[in-house]
NUTOR-590067 format. One record per residue: residue in one letter; chain; x, y, z of N, C-alpha, C in turn. Coordinates in steps of 0.1 Angstrom, whole numbers. Each point is the difference from the previous one (the first is absolute). Example, Ala and Ser with C-alpha at 12.3 -4.5 7.8 and 13.67 -1.06 7.14 Angstrom:
! NUTOR-590067
<site><res>A</res><chain>A</chain><n_x>132</n_x><n_y>-57</n_y><n_z>78</n_z><ca_x>-9</ca_x><ca_y>12</ca_y><ca_z>0</ca_z><c_x>9</c_x><c_y>12</c_y><c_z>0</c_z></site>
<site><res>S</res><chain>A</chain><n_x>-4</n_x><n_y>11</n_y><n_z>-7</n_z><ca_x>9</ca_x><ca_y>11</ca_y><ca_z>0</ca_z><c_x>-8</c_x><c_y>11</c_y><c_z>8</c_z></site>
END
This chain:
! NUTOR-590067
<site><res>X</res><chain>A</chain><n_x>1103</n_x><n_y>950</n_y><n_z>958</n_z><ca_x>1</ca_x><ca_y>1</ca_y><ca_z>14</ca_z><c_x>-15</c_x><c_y>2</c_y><c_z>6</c_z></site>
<site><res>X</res><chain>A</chain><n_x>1</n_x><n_y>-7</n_y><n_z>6</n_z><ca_x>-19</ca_x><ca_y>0</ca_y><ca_z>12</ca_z><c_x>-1</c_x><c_y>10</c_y><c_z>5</c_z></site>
<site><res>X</res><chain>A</chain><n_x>-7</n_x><n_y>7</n_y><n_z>6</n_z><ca_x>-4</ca_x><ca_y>8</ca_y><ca_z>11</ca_z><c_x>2</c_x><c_y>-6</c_y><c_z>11</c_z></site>
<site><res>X</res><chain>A</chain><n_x>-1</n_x><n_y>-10</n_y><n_z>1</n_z><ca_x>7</ca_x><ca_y>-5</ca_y><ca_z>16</ca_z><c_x>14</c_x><c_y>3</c_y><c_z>3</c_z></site>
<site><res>X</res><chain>A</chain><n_x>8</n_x><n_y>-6</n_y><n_z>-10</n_z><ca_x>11</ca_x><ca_y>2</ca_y><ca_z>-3</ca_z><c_x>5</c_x><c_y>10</c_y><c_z>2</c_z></site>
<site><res>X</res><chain>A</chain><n_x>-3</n_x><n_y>12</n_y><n_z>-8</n_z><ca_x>0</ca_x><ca_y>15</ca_y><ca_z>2</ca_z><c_x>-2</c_x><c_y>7</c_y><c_z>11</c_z></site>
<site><res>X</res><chain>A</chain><n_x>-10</n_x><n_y>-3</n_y><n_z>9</n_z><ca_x>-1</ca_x><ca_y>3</ca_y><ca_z>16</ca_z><c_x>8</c_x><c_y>-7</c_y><c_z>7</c_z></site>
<site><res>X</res><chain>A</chain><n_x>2</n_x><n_y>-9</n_y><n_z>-4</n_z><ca_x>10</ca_x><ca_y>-4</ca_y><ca_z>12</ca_z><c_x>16</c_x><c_y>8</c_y><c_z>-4</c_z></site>
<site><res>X</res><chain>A</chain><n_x>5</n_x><n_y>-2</n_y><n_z>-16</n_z><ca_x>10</ca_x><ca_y>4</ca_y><ca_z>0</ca_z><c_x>4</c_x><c_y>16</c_y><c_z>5</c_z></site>
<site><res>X</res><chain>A</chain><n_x>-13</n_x><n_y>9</n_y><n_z>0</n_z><ca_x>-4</ca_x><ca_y>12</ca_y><ca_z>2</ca_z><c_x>2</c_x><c_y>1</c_y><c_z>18</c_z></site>
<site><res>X</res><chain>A</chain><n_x>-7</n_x><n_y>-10</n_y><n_z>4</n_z><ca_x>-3</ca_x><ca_y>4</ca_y><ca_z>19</ca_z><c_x>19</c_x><c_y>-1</c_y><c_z>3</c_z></site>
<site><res>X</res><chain>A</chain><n_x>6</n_x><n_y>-13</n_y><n_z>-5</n_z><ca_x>10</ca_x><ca_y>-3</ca_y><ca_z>0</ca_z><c_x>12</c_x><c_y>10</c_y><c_z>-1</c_z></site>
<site><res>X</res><chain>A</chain><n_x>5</n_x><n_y>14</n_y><n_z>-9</n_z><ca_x>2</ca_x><ca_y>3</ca_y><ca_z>-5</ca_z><c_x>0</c_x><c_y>18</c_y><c_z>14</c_z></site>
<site><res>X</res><chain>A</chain><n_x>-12</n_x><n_y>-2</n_y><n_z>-1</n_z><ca_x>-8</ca_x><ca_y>14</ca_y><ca_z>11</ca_z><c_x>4</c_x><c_y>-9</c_y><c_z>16</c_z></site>
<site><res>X</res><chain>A</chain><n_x>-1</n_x><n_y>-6</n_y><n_z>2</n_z><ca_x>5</ca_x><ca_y>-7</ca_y><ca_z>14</ca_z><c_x>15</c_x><c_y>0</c_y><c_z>3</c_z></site>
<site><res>X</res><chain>A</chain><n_x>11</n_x><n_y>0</n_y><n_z>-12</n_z><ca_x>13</ca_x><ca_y>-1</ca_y><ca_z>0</ca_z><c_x>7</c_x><c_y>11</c_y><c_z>-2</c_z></site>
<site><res>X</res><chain>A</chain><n_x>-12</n_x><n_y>9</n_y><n_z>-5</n_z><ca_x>5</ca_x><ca_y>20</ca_y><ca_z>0</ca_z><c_x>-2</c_x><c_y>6</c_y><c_z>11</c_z></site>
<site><res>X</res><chain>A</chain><n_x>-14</n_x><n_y>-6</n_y><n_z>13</n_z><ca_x>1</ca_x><ca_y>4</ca_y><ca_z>11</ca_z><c_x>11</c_x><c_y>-5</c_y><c_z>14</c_z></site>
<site><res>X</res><chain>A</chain><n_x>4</n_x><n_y>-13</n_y><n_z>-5</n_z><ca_x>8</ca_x><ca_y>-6</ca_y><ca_z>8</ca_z><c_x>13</c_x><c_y>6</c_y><c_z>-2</c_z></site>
<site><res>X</res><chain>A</chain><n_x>3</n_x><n_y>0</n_y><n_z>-14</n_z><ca_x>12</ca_x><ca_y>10</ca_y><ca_z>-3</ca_z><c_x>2</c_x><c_y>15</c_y><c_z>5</c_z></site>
<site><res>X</res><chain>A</chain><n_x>-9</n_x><n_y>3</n_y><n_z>-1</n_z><ca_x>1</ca_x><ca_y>17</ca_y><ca_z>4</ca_z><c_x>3</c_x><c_y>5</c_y><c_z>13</c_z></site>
<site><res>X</res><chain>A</chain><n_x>-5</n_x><n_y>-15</n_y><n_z>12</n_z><ca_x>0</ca_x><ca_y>0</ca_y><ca_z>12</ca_z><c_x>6</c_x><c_y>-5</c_y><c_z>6</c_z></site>
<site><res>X</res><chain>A</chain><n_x>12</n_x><n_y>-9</n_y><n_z>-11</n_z><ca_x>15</ca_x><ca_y>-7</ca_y><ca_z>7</ca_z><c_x>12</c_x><c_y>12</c_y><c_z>0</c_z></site>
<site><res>X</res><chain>A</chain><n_x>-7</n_x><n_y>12</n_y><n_z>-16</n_z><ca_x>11</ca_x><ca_y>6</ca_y><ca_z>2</ca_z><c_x>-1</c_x><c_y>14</c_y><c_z>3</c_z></site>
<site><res>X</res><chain>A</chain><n_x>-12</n_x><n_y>1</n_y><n_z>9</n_z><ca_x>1</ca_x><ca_y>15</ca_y><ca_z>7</ca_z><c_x>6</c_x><c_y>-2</c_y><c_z>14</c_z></site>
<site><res>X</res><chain>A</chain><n_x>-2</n_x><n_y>-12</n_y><n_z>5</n_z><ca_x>4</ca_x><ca_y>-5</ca_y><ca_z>11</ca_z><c_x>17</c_x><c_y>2</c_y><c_z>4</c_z></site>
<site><res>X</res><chain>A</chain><n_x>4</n_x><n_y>0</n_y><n_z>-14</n_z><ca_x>18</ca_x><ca_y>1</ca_y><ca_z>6</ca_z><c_x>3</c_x><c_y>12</c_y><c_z>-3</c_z></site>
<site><res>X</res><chain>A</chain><n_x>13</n_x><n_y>0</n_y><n_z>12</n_z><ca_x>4</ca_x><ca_y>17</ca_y><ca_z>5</ca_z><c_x>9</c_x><c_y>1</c_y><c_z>-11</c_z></site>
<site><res>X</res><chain>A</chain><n_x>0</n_x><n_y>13</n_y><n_z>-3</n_z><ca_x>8</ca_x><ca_y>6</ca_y><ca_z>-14</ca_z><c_x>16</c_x><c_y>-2</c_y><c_z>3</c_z></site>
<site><res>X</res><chain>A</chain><n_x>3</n_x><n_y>-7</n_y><n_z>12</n_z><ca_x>14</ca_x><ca_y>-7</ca_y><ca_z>-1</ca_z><c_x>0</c_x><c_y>-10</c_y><c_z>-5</c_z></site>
<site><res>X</res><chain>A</chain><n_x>-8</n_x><n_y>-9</n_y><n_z>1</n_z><ca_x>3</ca_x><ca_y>-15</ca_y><ca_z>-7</ca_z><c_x>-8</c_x><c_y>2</c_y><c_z>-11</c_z></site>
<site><res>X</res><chain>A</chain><n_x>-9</n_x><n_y>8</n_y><n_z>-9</n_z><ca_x>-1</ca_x><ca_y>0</ca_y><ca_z>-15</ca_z><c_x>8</c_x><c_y>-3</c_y><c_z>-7</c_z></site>
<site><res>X</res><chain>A</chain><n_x>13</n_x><n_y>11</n_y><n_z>-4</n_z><ca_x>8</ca_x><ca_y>-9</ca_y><ca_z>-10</ca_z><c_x>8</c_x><c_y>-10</c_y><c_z>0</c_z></site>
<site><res>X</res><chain>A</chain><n_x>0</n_x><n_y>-5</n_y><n_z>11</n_z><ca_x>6</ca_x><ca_y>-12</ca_y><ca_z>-1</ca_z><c_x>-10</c_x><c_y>-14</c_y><c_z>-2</c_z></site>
<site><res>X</res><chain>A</chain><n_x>-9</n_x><n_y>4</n_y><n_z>5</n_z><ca_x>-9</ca_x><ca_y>-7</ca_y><ca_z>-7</ca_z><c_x>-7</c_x><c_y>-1</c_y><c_z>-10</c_z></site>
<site><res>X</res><chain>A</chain><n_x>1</n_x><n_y>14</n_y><n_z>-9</n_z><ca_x>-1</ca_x><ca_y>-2</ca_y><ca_z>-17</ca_z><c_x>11</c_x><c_y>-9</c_y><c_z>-4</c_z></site>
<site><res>X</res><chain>A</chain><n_x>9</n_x><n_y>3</n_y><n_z>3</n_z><ca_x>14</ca_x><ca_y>-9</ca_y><ca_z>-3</ca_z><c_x>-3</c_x><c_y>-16</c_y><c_z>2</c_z></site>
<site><res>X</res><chain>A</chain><n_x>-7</n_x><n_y>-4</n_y><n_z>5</n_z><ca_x>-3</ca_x><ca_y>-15</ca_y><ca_z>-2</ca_z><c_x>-14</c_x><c_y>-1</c_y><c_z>-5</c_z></site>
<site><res>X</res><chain>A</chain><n_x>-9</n_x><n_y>12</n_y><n_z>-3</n_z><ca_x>-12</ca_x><ca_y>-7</ca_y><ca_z>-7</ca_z><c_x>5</c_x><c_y>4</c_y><c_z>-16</c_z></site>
<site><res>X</res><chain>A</chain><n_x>10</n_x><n_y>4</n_y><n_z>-2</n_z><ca_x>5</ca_x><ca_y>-5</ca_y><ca_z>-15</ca_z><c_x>0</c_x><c_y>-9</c_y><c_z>-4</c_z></site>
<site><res>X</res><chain>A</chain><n_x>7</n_x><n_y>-12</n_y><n_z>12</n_z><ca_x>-3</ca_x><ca_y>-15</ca_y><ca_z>-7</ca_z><c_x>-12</c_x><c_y>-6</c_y><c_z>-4</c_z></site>
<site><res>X</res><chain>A</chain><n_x>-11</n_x><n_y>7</n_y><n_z>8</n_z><ca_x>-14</ca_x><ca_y>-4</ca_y><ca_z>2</ca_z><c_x>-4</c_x><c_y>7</c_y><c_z>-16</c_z></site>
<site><res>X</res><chain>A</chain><n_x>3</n_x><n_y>17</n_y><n_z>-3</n_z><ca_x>-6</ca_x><ca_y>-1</ca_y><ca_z>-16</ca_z><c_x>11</c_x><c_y>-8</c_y><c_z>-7</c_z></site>
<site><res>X</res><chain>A</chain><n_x>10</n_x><n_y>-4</n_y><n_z>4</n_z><ca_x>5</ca_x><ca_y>-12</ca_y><ca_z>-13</ca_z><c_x>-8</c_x><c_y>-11</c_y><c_z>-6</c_z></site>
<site><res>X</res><chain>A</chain><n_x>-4</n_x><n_y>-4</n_y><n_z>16</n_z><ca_x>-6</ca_x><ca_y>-10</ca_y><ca_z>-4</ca_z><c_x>-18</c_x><c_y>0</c_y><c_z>-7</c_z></site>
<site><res>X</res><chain>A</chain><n_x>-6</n_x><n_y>13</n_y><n_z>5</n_z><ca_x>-7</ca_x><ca_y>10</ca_y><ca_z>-8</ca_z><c_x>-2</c_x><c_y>-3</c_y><c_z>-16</c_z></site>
<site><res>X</res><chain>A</chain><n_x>14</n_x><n_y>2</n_y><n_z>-4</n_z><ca_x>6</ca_x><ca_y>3</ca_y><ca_z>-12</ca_z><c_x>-2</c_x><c_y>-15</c_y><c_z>-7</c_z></site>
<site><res>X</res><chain>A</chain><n_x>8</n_x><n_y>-9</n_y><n_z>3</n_z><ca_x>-1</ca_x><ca_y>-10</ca_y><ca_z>0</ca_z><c_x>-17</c_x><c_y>-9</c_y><c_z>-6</c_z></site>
<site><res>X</res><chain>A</chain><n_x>-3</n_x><n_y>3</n_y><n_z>10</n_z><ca_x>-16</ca_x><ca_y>-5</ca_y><ca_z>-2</ca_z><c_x>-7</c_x><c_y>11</c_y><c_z>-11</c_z></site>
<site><res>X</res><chain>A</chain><n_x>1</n_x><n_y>9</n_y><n_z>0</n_z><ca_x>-7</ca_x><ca_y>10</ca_y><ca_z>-12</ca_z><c_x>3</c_x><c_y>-7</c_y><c_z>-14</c_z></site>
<site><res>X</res><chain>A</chain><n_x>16</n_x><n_y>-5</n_y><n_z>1</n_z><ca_x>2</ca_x><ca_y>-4</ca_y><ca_z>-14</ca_z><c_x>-7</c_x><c_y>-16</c_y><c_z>-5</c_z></site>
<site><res>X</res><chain>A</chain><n_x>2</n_x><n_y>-6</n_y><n_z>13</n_z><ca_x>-5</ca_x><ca_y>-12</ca_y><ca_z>-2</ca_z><c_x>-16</c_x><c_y>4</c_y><c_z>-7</c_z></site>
<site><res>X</res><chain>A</chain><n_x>-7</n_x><n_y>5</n_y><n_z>9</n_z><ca_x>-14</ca_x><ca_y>1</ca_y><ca_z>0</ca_z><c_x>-5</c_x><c_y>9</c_y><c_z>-19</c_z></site>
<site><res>X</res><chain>A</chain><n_x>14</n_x><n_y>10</n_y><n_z>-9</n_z><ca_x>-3</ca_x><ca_y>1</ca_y><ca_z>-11</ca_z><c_x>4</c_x><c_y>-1</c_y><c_z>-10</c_z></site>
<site><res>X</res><chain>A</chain><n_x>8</n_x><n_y>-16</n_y><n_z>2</n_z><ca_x>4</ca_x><ca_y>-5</ca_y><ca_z>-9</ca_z><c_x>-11</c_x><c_y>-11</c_y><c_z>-4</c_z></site>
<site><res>X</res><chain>A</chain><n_x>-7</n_x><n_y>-5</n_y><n_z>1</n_z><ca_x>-8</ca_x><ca_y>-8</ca_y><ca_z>-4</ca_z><c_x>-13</c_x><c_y>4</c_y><c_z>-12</c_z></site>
<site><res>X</res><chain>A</chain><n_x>-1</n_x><n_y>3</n_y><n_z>-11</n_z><ca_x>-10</ca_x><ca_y>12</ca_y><ca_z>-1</ca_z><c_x>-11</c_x><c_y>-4</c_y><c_z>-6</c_z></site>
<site><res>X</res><chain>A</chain><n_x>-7</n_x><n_y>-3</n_y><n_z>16</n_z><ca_x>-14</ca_x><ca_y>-8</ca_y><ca_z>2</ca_z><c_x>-12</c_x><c_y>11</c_y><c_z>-2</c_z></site>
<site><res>X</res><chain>A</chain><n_x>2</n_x><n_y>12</n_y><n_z>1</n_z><ca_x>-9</ca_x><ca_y>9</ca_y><ca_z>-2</ca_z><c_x>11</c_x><c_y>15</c_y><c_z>-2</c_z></site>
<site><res>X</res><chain>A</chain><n_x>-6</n_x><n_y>12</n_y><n_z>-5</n_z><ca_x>9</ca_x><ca_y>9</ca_y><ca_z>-1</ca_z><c_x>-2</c_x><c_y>9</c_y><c_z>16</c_z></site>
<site><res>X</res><chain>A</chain><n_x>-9</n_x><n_y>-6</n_y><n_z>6</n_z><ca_x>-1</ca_x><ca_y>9</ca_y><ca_z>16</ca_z><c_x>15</c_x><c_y>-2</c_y><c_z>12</c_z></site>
<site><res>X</res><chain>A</chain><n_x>0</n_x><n_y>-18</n_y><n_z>-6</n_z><ca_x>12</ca_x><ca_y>1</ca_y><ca_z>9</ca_z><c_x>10</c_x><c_y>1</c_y><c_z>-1</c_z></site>
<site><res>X</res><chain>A</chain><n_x>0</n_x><n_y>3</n_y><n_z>-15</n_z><ca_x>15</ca_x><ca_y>5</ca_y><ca_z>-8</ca_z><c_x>-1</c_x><c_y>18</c_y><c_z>5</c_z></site>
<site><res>X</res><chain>A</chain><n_x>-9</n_x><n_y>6</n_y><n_z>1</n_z><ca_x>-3</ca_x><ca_y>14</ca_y><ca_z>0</ca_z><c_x>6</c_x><c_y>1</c_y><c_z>17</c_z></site>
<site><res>X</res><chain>A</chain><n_x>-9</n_x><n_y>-3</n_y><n_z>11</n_z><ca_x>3</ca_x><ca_y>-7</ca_y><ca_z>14</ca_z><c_x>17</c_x><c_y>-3</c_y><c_z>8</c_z></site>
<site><res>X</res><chain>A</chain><n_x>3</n_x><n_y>-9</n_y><n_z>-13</n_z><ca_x>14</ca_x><ca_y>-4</ca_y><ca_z>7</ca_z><c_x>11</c_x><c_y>6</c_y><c_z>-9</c_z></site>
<site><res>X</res><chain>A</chain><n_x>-1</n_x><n_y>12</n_y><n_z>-13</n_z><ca_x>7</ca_x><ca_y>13</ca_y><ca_z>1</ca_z><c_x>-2</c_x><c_y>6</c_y><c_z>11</c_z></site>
<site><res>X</res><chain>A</chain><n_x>-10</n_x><n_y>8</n_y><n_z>2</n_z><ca_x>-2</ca_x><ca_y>13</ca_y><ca_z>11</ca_z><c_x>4</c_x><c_y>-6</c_y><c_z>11</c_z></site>
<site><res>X</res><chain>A</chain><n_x>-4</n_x><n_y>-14</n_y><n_z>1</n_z><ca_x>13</ca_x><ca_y>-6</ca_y><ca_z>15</ca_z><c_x>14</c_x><c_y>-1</c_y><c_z>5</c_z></site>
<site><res>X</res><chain>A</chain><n_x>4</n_x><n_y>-2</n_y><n_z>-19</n_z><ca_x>16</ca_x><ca_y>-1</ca_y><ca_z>0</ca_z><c_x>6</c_x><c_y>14</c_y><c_z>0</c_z></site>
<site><res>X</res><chain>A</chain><n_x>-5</n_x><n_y>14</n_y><n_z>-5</n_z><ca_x>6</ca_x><ca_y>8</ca_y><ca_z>-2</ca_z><c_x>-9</c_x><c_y>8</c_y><c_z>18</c_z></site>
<site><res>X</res><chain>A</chain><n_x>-6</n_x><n_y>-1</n_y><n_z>9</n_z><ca_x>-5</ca_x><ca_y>10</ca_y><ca_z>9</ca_z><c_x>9</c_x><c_y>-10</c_y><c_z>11</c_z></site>
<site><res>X</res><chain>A</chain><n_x>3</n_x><n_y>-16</n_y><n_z>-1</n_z><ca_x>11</ca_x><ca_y>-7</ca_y><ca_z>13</ca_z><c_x>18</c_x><c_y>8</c_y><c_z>-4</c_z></site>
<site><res>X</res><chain>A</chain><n_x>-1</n_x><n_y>3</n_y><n_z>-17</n_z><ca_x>14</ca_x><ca_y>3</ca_y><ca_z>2</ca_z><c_x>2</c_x><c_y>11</c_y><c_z>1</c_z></site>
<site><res>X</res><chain>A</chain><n_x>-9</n_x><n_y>14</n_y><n_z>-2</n_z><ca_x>2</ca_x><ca_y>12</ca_y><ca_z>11</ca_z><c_x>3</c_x><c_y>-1</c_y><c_z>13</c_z></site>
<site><res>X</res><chain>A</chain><n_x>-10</n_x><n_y>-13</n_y><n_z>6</n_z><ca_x>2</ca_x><ca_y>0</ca_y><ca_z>14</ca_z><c_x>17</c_x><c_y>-7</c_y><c_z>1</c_z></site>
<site><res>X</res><chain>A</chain><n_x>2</n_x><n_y>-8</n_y><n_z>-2</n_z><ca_x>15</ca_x><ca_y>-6</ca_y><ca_z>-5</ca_z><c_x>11</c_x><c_y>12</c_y><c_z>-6</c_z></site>
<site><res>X</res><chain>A</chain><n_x>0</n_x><n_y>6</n_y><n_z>-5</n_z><ca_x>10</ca_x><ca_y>9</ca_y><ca_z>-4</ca_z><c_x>0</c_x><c_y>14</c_y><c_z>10</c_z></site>
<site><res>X</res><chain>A</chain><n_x>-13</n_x><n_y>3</n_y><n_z>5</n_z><ca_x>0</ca_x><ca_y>10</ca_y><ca_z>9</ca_z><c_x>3</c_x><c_y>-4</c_y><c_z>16</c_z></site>
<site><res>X</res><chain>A</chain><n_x>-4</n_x><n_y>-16</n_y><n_z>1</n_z><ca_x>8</ca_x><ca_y>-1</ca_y><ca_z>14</ca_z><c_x>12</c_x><c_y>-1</c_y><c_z>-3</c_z></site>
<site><res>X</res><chain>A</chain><n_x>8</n_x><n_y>-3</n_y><n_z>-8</n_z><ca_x>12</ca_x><ca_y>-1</ca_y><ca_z>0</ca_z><c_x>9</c_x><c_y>14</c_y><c_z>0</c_z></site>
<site><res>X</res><chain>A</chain><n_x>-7</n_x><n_y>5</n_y><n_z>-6</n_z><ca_x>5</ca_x><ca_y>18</ca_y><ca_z>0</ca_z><c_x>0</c_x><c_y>5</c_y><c_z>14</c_z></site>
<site><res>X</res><chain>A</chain><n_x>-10</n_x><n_y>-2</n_y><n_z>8</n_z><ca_x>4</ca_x><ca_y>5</ca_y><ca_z>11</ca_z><c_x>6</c_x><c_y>-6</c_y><c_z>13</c_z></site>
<site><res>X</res><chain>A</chain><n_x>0</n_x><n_y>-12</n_y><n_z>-1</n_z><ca_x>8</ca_x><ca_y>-10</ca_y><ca_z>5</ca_z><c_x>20</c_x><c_y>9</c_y><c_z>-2</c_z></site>
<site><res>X</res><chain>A</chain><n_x>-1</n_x><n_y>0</n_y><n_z>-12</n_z><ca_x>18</ca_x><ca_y>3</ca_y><ca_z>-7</ca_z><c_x>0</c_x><c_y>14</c_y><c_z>9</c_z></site>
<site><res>X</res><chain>A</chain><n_x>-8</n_x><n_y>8</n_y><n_z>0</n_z><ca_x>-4</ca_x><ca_y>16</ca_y><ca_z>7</ca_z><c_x>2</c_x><c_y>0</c_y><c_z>11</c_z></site>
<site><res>X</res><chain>A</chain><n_x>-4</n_x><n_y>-11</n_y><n_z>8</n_z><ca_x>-1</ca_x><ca_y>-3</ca_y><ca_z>14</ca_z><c_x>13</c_x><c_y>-4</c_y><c_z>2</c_z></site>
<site><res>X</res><chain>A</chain><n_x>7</n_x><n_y>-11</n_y><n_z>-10</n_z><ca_x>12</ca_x><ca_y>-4</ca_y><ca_z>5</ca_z><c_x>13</c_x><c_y>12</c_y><c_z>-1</c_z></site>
<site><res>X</res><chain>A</chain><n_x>-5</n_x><n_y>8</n_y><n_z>-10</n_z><ca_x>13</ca_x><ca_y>13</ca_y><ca_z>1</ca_z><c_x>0</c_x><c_y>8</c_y><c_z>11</c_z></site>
<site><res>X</res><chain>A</chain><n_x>-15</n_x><n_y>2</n_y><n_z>8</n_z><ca_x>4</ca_x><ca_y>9</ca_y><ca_z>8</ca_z><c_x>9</c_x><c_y>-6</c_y><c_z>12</c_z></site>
<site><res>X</res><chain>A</chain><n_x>5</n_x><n_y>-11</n_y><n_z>2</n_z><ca_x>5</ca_x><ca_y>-11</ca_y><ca_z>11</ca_z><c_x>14</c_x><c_y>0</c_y><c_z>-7</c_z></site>
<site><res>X</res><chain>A</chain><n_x>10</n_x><n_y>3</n_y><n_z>-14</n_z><ca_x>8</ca_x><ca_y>3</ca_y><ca_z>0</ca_z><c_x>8</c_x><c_y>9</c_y><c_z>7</c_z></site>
<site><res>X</res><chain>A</chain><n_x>13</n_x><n_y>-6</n_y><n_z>3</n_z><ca_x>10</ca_x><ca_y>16</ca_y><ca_z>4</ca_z><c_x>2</c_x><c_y>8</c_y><c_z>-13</c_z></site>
<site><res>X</res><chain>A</chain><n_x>0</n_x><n_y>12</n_y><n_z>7</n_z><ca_x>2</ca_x><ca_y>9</ca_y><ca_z>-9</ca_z><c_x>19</c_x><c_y>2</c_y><c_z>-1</c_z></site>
<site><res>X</res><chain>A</chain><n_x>1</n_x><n_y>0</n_y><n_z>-14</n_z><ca_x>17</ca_x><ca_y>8</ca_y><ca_z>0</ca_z><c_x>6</c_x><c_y>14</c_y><c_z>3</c_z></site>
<site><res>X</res><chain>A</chain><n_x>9</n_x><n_y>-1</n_y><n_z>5</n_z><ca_x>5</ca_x><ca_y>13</ca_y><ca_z>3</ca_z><c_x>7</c_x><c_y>7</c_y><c_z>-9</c_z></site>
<site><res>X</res><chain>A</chain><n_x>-3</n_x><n_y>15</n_y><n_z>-5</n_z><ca_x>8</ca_x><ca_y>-2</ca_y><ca_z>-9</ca_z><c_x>15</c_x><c_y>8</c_y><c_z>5</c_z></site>
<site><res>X</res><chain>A</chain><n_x>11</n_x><n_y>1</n_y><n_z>-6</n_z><ca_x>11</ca_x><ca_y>6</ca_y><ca_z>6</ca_z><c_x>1</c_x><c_y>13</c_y><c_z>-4</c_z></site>
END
């Protein structure tokens, strides 16, 4: 890998953590979880690409790279889902009991 390469994949990388940070301070803590609820599809597809990217085993970096990818998207993937289910119980009726 170049040093060009590396800066760029670097500025790239630092440009998409500040844009990120700043799309999601912006929403009101009423539409949060329902909007984690649809960026689960987004780490699926996350997920997806991590495996593509370390299956090939062109070097041991991107095998190293697209584990810590696959296992830090499906925290995000198993934890939005968790509270997604959390969110949907409190919108149950409750039973009465006799």
């Amino acid at each position: 890998m170049t040093a060009a390469t590396l800066l760029s994949s670097l500025f790239v990388f630092v440009l998409a953590s500040f844009v990120g940070f700043e799309v999601i301070n912006k929403v009101p803590p009423t539409l949060h979880t329902p909007l984690m609820s649809g960026a689960n599809a987004i780490s699926g597809i996350a997920v997806i690409g991590a495996l593509i990217i370390s299956g090939p085993k062109e070097s041991s970096i991107t095998v190293i790279l697209g584990l810590l990818a696959i296992v830090l998207a499906m925290v995000n993937v198993v934890g939005g889902f968790l509270v997604t289910d959390r969110m949907l119980q409190m919108f149950k009726k409750k039973e009465v009991k006799a």
